[in-house]
LUMTI-506489 format. One line per field, with one value per residue: x, y, z of N, C-alpha, C in turn; residue in three letters; residue number from 1. Coordinates in nm, 4 decimals, always signed. Atoms other than C-alpha are relative to their C-alpha. Layout:
N
n_east <- (X,...)
n_north <- (Y,...)
n_up <- (Z,...)
ca_east <- (X,...)
ca_north <- (Y,...)
ca_up <- (Z,...)
c_east <- (X,...)
c_north <- (Y,...)
c_up <- (Z,...)
residuo <- (ALA,...)
num <- (NUM,...)
***
This chain:
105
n_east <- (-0.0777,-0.1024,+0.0398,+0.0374,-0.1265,-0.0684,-0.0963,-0.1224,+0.0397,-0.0159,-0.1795,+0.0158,+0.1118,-0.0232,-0.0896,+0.0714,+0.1161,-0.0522,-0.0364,+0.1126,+0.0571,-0.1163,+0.0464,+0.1117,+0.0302,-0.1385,-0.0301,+0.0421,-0.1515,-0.0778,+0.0521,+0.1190,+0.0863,+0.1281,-0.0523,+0.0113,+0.1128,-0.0213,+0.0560,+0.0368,+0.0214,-0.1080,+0.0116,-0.1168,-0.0043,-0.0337,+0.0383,+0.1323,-0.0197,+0.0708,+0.1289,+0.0775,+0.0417,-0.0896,+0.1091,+0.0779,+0.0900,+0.1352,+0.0091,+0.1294,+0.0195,-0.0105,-0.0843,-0.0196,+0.0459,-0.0841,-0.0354,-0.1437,-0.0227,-0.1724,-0.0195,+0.0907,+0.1423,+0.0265,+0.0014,+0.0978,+0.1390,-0.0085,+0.0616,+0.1119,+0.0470,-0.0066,+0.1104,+0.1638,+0.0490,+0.0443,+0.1212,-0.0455,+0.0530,-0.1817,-0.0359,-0.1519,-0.0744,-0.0990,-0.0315,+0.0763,-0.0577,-0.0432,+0.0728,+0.1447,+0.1237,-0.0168,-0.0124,+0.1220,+0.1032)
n_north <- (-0.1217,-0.0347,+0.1374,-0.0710,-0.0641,+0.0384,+0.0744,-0.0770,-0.0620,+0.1408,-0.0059,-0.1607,+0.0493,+0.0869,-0.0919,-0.0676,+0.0876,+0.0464,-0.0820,-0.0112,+0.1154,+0.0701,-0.0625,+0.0745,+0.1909,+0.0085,+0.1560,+0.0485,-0.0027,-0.0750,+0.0210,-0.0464,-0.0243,+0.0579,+0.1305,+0.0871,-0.0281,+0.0362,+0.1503,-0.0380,+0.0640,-0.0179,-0.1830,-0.0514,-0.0866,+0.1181,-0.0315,+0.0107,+0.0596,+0.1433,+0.0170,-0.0224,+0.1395,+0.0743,-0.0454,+0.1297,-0.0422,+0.0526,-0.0530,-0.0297,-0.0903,-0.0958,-0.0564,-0.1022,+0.0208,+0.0762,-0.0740,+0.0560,-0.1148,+0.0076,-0.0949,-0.1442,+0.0242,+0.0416,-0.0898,-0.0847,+0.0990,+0.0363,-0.1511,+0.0035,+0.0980,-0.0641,-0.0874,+0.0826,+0.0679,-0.1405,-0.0550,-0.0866,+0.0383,+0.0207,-0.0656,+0.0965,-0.1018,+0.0415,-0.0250,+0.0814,+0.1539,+0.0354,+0.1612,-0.0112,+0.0281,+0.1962,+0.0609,+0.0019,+0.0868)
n_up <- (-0.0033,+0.0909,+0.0978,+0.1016,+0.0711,+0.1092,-0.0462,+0.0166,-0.1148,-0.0972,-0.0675,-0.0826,-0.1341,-0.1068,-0.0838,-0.0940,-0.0917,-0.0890,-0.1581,-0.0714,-0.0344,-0.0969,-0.1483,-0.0884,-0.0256,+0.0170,+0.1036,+0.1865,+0.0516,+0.0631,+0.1658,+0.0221,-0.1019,+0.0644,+0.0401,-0.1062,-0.0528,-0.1465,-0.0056,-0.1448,-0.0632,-0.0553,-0.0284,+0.0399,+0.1444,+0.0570,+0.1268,+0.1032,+0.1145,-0.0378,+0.0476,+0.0861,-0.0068,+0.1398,+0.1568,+0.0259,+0.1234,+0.0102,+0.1329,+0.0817,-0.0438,+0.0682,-0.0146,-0.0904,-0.1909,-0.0250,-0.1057,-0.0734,-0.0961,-0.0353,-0.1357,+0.0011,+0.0573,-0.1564,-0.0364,-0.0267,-0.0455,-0.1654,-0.0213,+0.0377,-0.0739,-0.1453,+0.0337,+0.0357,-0.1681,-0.0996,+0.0534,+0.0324,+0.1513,+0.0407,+0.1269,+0.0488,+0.1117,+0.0465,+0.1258,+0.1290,-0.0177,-0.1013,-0.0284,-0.0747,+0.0195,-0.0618,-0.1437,-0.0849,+0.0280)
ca_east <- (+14.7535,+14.9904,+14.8317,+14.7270,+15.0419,+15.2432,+15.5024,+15.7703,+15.6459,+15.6620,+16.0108,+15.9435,+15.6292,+15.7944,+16.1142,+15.8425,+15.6183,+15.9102,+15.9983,+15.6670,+15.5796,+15.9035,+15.8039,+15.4851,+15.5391,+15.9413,+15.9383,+15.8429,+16.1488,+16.3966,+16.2367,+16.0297,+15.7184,+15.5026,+15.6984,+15.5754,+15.2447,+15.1322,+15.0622,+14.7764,+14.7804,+15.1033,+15.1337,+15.4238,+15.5453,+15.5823,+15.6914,+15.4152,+15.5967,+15.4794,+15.1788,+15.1483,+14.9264,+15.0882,+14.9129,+14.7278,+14.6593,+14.3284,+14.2861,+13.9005,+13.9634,+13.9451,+14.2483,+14.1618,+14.0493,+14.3452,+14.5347,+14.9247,+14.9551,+15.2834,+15.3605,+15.1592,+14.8537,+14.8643,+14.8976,+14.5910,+14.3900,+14.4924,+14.3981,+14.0512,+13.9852,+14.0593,+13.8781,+13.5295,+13.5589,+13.5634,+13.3011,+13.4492,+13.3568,+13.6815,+13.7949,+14.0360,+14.2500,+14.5456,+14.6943,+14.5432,+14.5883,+14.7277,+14.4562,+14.1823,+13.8882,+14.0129,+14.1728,+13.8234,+13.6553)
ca_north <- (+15.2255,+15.3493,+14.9996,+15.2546,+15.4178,+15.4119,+15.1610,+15.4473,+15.6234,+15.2921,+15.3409,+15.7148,+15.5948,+15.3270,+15.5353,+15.7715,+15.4907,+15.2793,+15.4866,+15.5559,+15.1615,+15.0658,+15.2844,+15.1087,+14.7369,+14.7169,+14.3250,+14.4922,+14.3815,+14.5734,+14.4557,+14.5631,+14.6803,+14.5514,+14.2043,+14.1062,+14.0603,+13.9692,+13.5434,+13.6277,+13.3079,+13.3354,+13.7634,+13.7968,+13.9242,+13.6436,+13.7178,+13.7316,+13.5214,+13.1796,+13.2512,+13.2588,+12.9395,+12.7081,+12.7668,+12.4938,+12.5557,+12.4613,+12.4268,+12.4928,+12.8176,+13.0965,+13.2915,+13.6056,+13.4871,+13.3124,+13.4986,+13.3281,+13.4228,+13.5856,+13.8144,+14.0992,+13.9368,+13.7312,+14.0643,+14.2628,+13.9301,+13.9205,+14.3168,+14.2721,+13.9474,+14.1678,+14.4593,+14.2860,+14.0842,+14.4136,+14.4955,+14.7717,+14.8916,+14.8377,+15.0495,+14.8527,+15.0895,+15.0220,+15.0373,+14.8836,+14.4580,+14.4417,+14.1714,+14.3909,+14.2303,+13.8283,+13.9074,+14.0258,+13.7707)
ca_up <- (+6.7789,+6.4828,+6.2711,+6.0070,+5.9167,+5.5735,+5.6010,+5.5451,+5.8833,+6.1005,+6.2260,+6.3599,+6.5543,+6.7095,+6.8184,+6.9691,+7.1536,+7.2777,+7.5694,+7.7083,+7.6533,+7.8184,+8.1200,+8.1618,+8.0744,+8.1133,+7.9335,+7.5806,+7.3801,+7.1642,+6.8430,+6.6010,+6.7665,+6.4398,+6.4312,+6.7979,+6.9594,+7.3392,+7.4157,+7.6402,+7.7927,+7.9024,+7.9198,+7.7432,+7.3924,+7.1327,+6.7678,+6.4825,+6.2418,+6.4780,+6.4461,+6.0927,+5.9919,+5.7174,+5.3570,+5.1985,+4.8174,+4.7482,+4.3240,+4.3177,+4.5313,+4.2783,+4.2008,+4.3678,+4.7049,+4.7286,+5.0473,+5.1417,+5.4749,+5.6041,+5.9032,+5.7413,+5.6869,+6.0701,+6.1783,+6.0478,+6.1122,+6.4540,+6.5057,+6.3150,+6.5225,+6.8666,+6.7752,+6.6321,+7.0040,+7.1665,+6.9661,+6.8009,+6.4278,+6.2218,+5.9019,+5.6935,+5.4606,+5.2702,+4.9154,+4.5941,+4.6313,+4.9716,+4.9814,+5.2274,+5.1083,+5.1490,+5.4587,+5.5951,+5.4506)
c_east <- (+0.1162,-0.0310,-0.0473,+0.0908,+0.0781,+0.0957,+0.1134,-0.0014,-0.0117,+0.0913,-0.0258,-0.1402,+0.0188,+0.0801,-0.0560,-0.0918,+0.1115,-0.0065,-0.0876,-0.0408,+0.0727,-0.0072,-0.1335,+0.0173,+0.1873,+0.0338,+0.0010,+0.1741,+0.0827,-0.0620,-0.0722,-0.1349,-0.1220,+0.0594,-0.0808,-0.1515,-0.0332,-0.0731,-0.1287,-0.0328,+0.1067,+0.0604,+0.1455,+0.0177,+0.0636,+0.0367,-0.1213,+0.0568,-0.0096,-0.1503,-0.0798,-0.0635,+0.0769,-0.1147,+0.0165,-0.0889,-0.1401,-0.0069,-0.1592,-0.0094,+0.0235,+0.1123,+0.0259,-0.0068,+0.1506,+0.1421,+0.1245,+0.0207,+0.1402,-0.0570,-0.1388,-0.1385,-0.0684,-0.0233,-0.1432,-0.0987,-0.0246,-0.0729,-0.1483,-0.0795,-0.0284,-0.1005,-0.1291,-0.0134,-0.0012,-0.0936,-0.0051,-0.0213,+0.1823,-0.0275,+0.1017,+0.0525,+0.1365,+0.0185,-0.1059,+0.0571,+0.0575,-0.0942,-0.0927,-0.1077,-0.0022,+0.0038,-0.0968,-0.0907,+0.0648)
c_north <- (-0.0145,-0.1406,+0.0951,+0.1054,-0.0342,-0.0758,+0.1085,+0.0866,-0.1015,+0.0116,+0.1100,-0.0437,-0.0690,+0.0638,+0.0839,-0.0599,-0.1051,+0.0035,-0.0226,-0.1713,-0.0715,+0.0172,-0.0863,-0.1628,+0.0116,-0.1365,+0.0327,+0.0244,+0.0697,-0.0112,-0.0011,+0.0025,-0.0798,-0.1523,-0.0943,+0.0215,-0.0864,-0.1337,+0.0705,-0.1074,+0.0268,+0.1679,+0.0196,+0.0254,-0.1554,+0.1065,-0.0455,-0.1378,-0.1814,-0.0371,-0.0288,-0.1465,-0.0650,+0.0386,-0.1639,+0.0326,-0.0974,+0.0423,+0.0299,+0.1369,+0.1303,+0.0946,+0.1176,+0.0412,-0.0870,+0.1046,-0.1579,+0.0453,-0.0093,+0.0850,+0.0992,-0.0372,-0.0505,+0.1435,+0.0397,-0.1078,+0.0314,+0.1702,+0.0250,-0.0449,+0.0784,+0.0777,-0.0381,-0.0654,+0.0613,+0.0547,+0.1841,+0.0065,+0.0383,+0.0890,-0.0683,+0.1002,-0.0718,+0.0025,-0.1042,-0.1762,-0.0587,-0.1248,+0.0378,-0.0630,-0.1373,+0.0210,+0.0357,-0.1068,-0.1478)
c_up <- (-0.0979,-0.0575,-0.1820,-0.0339,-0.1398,+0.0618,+0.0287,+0.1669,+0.1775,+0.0916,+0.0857,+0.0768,+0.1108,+0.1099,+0.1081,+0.1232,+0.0489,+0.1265,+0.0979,+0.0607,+0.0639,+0.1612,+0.0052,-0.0139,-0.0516,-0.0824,-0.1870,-0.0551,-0.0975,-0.1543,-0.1026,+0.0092,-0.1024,-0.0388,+0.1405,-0.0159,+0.1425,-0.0005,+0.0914,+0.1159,+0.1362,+0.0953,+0.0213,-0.1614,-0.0556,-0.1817,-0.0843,-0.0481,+0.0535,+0.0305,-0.1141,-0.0203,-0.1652,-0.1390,-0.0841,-0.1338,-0.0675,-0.1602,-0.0208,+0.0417,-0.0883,+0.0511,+0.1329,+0.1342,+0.0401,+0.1249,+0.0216,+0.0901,+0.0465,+0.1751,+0.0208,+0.0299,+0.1342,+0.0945,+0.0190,+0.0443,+0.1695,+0.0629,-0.0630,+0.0863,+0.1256,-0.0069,-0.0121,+0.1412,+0.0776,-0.0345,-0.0559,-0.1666,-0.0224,-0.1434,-0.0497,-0.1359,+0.0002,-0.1597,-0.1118,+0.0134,+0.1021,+0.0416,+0.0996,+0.0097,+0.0667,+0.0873,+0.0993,+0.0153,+0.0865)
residuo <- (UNK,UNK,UNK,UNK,UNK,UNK,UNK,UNK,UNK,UNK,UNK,UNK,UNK,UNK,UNK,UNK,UNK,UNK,UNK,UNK,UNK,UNK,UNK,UNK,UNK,UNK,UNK,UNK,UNK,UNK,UNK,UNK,UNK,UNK,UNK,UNK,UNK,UNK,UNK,UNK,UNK,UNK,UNK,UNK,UNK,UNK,UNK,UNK,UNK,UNK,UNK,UNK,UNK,UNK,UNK,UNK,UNK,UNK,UNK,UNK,UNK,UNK,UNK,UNK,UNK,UNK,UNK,UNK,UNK,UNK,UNK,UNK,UNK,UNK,UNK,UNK,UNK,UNK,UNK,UNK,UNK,UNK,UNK,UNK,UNK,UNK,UNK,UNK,UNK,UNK,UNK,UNK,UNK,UNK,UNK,UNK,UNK,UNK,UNK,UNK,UNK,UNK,UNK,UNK,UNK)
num <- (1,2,3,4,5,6,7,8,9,10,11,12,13,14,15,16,17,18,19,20,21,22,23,24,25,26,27,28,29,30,31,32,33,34,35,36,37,38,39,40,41,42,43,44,45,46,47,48,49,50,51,52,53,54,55,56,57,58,59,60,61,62,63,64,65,66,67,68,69,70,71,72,73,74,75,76,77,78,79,80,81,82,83,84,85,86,87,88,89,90,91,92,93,94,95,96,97,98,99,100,101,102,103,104,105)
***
């Protein structure tokens, strides 16, 4: 939900889906809604940015496959990964080079 928005439109989605998500799960925290995501071991809200995995340049790995992962990128993995294990067909959109293709692959 709201994963396929322009970045510029992010802010006004959240403002609108706070509220509601505060009323049903009172723990979700003050902070940006696309920075966190839920442990589910635990079943609580963890930031993204400890999830991301360390990067490990590999010189035979051809330039263009070459994916650095940050926040953004742990992100759509982590929302691909969920989805496909729900067994859900996925659409991946986004601008020219955002790196779609690697981070499917």
């Amino acid at each position: 939900l709201g994963a396929n928005l322009h970045e510029s439109s992010r802010e006004k989605f959240q403002d609108f889906l706070r509220g509601p998500l505060q009323m049903f799960c009172p723990e979700t925290p003050d902070a940006n809604l696309y920075s966190i995501s839920v442990n589910d071991e635990e079943a609580n809200f963890v930031p993204v940015a400890g999830n991301v995995p360390d990067f490990e340049f590999d010189e035979g790995e051809p330039f263009f496959n070459i994916l650095v992962p940050t926040a953004e990128t742990t992100l759509q993995r982590m929302l691909v990964e969920n989805l496909m294990h729900g067994g859900f067909h996925v659409l991946f959109s986004g601008e020219t080079g955002v790196g779609k293709s690697v981070g499917i692959q």
